[in-house]
C-alpha positions in Angstrom: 0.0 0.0 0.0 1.2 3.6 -1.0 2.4 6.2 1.7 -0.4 8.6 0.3 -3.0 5.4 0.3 -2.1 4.4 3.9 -2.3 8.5 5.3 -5.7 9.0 3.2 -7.3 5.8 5.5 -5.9 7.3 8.1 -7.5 10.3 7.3 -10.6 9.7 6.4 -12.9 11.3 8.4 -11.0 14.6 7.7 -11.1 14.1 4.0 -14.9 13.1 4.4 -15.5 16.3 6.7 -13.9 18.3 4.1 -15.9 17.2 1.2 -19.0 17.7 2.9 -18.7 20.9 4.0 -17.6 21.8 0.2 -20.8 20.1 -0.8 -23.1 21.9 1.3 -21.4 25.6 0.9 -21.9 24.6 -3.3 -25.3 23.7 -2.4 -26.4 26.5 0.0 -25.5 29.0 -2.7 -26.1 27.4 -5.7 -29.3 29.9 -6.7 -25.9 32.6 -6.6 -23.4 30.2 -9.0 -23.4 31.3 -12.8 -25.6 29.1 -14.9 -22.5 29.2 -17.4 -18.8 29.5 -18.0 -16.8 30.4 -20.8 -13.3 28.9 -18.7 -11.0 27.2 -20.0 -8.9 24.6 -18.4 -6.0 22.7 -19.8 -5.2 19.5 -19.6 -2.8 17.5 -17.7 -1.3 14.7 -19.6 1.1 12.7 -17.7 0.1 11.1 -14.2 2.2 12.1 -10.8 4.2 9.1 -10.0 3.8 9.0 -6.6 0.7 10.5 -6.6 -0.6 13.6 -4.2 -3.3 12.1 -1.9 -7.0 13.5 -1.2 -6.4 16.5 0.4 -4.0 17.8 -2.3 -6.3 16.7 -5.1 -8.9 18.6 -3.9 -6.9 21.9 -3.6 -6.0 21.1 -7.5 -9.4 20.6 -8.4 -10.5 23.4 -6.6 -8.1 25.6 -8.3 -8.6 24.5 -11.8 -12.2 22.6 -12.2 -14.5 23.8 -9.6 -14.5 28.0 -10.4 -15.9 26.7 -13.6 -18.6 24.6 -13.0 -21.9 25.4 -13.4 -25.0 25.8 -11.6 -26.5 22.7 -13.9 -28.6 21.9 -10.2 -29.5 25.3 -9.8 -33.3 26.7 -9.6 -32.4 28.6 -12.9 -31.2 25.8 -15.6 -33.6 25.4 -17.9 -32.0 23.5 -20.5 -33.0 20.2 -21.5 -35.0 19.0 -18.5 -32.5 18.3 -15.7 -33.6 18.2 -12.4 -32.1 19.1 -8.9 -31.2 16.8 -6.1 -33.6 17.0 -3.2 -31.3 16.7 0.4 -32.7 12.8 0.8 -31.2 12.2 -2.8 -28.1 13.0 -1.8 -27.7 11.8 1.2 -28.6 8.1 -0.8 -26.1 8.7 -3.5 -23.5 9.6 -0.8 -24.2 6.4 0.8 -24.4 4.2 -2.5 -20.7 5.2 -3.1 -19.7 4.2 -0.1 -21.5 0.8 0.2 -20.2 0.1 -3.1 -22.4 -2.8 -3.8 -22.8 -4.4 -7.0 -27.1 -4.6 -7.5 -27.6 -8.3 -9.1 -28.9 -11.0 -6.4 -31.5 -10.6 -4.5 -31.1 -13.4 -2.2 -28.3 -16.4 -1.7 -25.2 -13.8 -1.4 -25.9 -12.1 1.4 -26.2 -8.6 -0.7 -29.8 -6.6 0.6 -29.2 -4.1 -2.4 -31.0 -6.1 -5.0 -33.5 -5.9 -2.4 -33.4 -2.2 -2.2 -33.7 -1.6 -6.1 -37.3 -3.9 -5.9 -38.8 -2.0 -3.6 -37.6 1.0 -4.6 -39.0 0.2 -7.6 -42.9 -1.0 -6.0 -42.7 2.5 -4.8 -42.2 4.2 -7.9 -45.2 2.8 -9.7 -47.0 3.4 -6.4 -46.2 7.1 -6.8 -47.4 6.9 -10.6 -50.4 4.4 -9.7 -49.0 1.9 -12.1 -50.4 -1.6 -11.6 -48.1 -4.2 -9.7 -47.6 -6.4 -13.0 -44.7 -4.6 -14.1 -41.4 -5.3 -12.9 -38.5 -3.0 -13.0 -35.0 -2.1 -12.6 -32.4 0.7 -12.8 -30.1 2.1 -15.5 -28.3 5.3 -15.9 -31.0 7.0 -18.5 -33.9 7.8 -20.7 -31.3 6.4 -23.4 -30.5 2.5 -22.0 -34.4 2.6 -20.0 -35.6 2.9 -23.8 -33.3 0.6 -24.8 -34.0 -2.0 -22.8 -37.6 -1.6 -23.3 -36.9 -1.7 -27.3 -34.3 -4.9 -26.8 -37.4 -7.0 -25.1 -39.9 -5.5 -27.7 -37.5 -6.8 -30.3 -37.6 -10.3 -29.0 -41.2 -10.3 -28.6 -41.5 -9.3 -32.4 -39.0 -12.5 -33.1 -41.5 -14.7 -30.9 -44.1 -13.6 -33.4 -41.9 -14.9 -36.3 -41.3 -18.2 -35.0 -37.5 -16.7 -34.1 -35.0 -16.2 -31.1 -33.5 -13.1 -32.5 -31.0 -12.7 -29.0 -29.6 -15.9 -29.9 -29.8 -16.6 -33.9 -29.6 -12.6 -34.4 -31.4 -10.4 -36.3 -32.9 -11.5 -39.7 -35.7 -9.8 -41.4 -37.1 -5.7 -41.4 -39.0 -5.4 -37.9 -41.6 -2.5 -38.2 -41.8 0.6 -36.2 -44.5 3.3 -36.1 -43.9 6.6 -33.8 -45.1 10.2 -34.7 -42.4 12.0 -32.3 -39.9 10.1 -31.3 -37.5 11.2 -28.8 -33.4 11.2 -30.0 -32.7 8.5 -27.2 -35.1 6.1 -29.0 -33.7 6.8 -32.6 -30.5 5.8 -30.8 -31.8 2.7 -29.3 -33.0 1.2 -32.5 -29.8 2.0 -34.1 -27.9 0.2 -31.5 -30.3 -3.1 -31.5 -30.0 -3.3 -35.2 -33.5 -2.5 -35.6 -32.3 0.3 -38.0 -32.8 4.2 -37.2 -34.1 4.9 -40.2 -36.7 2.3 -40.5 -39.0 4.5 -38.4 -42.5 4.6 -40.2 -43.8 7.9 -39.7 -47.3 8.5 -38.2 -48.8 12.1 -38.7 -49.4 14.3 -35.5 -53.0 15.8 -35.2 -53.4 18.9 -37.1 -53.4 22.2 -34.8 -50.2 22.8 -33.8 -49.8 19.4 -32.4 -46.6 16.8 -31.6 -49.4 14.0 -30.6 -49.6 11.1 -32.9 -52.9 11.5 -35.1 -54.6 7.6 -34.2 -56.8 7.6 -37.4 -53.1 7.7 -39.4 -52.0 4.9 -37.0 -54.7 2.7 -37.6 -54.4 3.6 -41.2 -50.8 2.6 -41.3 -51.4 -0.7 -38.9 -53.8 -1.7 -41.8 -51.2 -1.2 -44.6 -48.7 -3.9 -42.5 -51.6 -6.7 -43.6 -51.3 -8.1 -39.9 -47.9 -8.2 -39.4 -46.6 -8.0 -36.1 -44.9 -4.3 -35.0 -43.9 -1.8 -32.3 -45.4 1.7 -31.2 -43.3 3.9 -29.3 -45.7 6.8 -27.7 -44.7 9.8 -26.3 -46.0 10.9 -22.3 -44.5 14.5 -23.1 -42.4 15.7 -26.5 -38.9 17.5 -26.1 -40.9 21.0 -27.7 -44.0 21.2 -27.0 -44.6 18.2 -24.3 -47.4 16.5 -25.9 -49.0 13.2 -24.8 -50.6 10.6 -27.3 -54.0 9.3 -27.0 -53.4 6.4 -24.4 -57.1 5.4 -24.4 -57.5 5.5 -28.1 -54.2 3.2 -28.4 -56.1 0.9 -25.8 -58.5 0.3 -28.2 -56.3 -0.4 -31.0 -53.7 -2.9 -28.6 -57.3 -4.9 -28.4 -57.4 -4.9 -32.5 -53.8 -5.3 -33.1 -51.1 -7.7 -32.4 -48.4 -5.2 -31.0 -45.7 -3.8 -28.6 -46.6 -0.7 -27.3 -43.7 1.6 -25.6 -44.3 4.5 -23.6 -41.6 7.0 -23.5 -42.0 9.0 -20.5 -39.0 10.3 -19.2 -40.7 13.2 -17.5 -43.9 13.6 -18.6 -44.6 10.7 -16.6 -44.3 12.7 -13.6 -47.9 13.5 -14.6 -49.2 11.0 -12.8 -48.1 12.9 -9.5 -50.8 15.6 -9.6 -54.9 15.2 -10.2 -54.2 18.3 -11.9 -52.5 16.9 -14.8 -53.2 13.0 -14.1 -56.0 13.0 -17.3 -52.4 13.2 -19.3 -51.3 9.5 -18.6 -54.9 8.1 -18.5 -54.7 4.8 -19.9 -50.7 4.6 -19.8 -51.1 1.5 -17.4 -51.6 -1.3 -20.3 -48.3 -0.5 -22.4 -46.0 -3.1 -22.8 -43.0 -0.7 -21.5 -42.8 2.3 -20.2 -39.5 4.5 -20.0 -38.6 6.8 -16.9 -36.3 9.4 -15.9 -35.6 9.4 -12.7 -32.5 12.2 -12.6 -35.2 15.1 -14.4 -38.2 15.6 -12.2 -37.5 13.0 -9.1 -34.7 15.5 -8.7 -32.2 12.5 -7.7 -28.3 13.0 -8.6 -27.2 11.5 -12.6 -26.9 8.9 -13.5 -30.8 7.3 -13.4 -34.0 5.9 -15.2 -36.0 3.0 -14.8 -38.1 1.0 -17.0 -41.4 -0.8 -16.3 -42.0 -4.0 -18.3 -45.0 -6.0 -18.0 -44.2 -9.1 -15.5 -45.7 -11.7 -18.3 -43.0 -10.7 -21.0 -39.7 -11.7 -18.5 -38.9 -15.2 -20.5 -38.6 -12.8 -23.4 -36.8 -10.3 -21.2 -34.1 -12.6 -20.1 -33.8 -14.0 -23.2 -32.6 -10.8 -24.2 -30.0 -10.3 -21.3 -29.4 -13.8 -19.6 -25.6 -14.6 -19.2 -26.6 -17.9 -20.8 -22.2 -18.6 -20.3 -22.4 -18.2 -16.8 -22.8 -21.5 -15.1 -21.9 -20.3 -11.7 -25.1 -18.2 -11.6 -27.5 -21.0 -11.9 -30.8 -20.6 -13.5 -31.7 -17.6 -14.2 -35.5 -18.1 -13.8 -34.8 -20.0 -10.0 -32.1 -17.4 -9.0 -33.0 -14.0 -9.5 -30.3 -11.7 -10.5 -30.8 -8.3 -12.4 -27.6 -8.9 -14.6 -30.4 -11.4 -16.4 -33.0 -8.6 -17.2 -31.0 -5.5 -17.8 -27.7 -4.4 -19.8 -25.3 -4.1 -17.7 -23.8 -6.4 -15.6 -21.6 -4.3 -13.6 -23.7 -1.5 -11.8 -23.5 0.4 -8.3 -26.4 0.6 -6.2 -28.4 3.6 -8.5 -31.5 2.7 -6.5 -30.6 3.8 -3.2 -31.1 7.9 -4.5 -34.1 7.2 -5.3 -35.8 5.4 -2.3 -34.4 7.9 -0.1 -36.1 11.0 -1.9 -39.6 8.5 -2.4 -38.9 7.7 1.6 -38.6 10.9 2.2 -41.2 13.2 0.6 -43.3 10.6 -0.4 -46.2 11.5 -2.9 -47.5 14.7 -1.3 -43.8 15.8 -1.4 -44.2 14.7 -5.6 -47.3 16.5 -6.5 -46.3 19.3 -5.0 -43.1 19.3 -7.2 -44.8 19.0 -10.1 -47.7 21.4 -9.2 -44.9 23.5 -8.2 -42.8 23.6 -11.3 -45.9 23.8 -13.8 -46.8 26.9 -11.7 -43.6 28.6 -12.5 -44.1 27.8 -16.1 -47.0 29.4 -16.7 -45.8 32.0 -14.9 -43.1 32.2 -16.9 -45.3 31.8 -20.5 -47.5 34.9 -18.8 -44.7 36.7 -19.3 -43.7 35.2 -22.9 -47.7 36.2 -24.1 -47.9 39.5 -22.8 -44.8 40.9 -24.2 -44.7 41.6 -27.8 -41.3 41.1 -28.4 -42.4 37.3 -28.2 -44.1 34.6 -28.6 -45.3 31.0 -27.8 -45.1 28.7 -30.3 -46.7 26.2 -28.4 -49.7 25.7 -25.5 -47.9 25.5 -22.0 -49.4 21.6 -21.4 -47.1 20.8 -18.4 -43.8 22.0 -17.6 -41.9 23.6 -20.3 -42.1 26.7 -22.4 -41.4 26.8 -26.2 -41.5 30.2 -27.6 -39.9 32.7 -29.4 -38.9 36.3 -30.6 -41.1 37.5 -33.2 -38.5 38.6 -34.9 -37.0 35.1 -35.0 -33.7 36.2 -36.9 -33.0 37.8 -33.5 -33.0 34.3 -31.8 -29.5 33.0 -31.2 -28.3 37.0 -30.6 -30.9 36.8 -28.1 -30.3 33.2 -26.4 -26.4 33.7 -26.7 -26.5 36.9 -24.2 -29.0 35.4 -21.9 -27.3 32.8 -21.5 -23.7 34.7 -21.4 -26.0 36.8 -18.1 -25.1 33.0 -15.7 -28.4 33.6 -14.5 -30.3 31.5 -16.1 -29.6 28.3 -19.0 -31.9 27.8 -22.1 -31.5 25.5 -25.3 -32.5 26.5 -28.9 -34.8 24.5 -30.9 -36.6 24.1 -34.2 -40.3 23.9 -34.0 -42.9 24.1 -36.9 -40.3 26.1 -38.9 -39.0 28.8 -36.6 -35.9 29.0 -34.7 -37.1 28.5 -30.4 -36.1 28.2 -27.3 -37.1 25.9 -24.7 -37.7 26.6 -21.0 -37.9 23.1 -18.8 -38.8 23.6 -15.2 -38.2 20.3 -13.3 -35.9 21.5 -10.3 -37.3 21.6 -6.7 -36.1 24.9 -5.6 -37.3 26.8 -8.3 -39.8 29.7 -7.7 -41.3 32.5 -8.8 -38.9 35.0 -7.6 -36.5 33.1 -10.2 -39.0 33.6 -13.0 -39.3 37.1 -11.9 -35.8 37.5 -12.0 -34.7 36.4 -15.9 -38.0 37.8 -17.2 -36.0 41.4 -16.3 -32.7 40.2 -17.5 -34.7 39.4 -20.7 -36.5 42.6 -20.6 -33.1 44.2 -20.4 -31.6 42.4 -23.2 -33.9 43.2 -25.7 -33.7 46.9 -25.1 -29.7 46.2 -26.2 -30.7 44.1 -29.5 
């Protein structure tokens, strides 16, 4: 053991103490951090032969990485949809690093965190008031969650054709209908072979709509003369956050032989509030369902889950067994995630979240969501009664899509309200005009923060 290994043990609870108190000065005046940085920092190539030990490696990164980082957790960063940490979150990650466990086995090697992850998991679709017949599991994102789904859906579509497509591989086109696909799910069928560009394209309702239009649907299932297919369905679009018909898809799953995928990476979260519940209804008899958990459970990257329903696991570990792996025994007798998921390797991402579902539980949720959809019509108020701009969508849940009306002024525009480190916002493209896009998903936003950029922005345009 190295000098600098054996004085870090021996200093441990310093190093620990230090850390934490870091932590909670960053996060007791994060609202005050800049919500960007144009630093630079350069790179150190070679590695210290001895090495420098905790303490020292702190100072460095405080003196070269940490005046740079942004306020990505802040109440102001709206861009994309990334979500806070509540203090229960944290505490769990903090404590999943230093457990260290690797989540596989829930019983027969003494490790409870396999344990954790399925109950964490019960308690999730109790907070969404999902039935009990899906079972679950934890990856790092929308990205893998829809993957995973996309891998079982796959195999179910080889069932259908007489084939094992996990073991004899892919052979044949396998059809796929969506409207508005999220990127992640483009991405997914690219990587399971299923072929990104094989997407057919359903038409959205007319009316400034991203929701698929079910009448093109049906008319499109009928053109596939009976052959087998998968529908990924969107619980809230990147733009505009637009929910397909689940109750009209309902009707068609009872027509139809297909897969039906939910991708609901945060406009699940719907499901939190009887204010906004009505979006989801019927959600609860898709095959899969995709969900973030690091945008509006506000728990620390990297983690989703997905839901699949209970009576597709043969197919599911099908897909994922380590069928080479003798010394893990049946799979269907010994239960092990590494047999239903990915990856095989994976810390304990569960523990985040049933700290925060612990913790608040789903009062704490709906007000969240209530919360943050509050702020965004606040904040799209603002957006309709100035006529320097305009929405280029209805406010549905909890993000803003507008722009200037002088939309050649956009990226001047974004570029120095970003440049303020106030607040964050992404561009977009939506129905032909340049956007931007205004996600509220972190728990200590408020209106004092919507208050606050709508004068920065006020100010800026009197400089355009």
């Amino acid at each position: 053991m190295t000098n600098k290994l054996t004085t870090d043990l021996q200093n441990l609870d310093a190093i620990l103490t230090t850390v934490k108190q870091q932590g909670i000065d960053y996060l007791n005046n994060v609202e005050e951090r800049s919500t960007a940085s144009s630093g630079e920092v350069e790179i150190i190539r070679d590695l210290n032969v001895t090495g420098i030990g905790a303490i020292e490696a702190l100072k460095q990164f405080n003196e070269r990485f940490e005046p740079v980082m942004v306020a990505s957790s802040g109440p102001r960063y709206w861009g994309f949809v990334t979500g806070g940490t509540t203090p229960a979150a944290i505490a769990g990650d903090w404590l999943a690093s230093t457990y260290d466990q690797n989540t596989q086995s829930a019983k027969g090697n003494g490790d409870v965190s396999a344990i954790i992850e399925l109950e964490a998991i019960q308690l999730l679709l109790s907070l969404f008031n999902l039935p009990k017949d899906y079972f679950g599991g934890f990856v790092t994102g929308a990205t893998l969650s829809n993957f995973t789904c996309l891998a079982v859906a796959r195999q179910w579509i080889g069932k259908q054709m007489g084939k094992d497509f996990a073991r004899e591989g892919l052979s044949g086109k396998v059809n796929v209908l969506s409207a508005t696909p999220h990127s992640s799910s483009i991405k997914s069928l690219s990587m399971l072979g299923l072929g990104s560009g094989n997407v057919i394209q359903v038409n959205v309702l007319p009316g400034n709509r991203e929701a698929l239009d079910v009448t093109d649907l049906e008319r499109k299932i009928q053109a596939l003369n009976d052959e087998p297919f998968i529908l990924i369905s969107s619980a809230g679009t990147v733009n505009t956050v637009d929910f397909d018909d689940f109750e009209a898809i309902n009707h068609l799953k009872l027509k139809y032989n297909f897969w039906w995928h939910i991708d609901a990476a945060f406009g699940g979260f719907a499901a939190c509030s009887p204010k906004y519940s009505h979006l989801v209804k019927g959600w609860e008899n898709a095959d899969s369902i995709t969900v973030d958990c690091h945008k509006w459970l506000n728990v620390p990257y990297e983690s989703a889950v997905f839901f699949v329903k209970e009576k597709h696991q043969l197919l599911q570990v099908a897909t994922f067994q380590n069928s080479n792996a003798a010394y893990l025994g049946n799979p269907m007798e010994n239960f092990s995630y590494l047999n239903f998921l990915p990856e095989n390797s994976r810390r304990l991402k569960a523990l985040p979240a049933w700290f925060t579902l612990t913790s608040y539980g789903k009062d704490g949720y709906q007000e969240i969501v209530e919360s943050n959809v509050e702020t965004a019509l606040k904040f799209a108020d603002f957006i309709n009664e100035n006529p320097n701009f305009e929405l280029l969508a209805p406010v549905r849940l909890n993000t803003v899509c507008f722009s200037l009306t002088n939309d050649n002024l956009v990226t001047t525009f974004l570029d120095k309200l970003n440049a303020s480190g106030k607040v964050f916002m992404t561009p977009t493209f939506y129905n032909g005009k340049k956007g931007i896009r205004a996600a509220f998903v972190n728990c200590r936003t408020k209106n004092e923060d919507v208050d606050l950029v709508t004068a920065i922005m006020s100010k800026i345009l009197t400089e355009l």
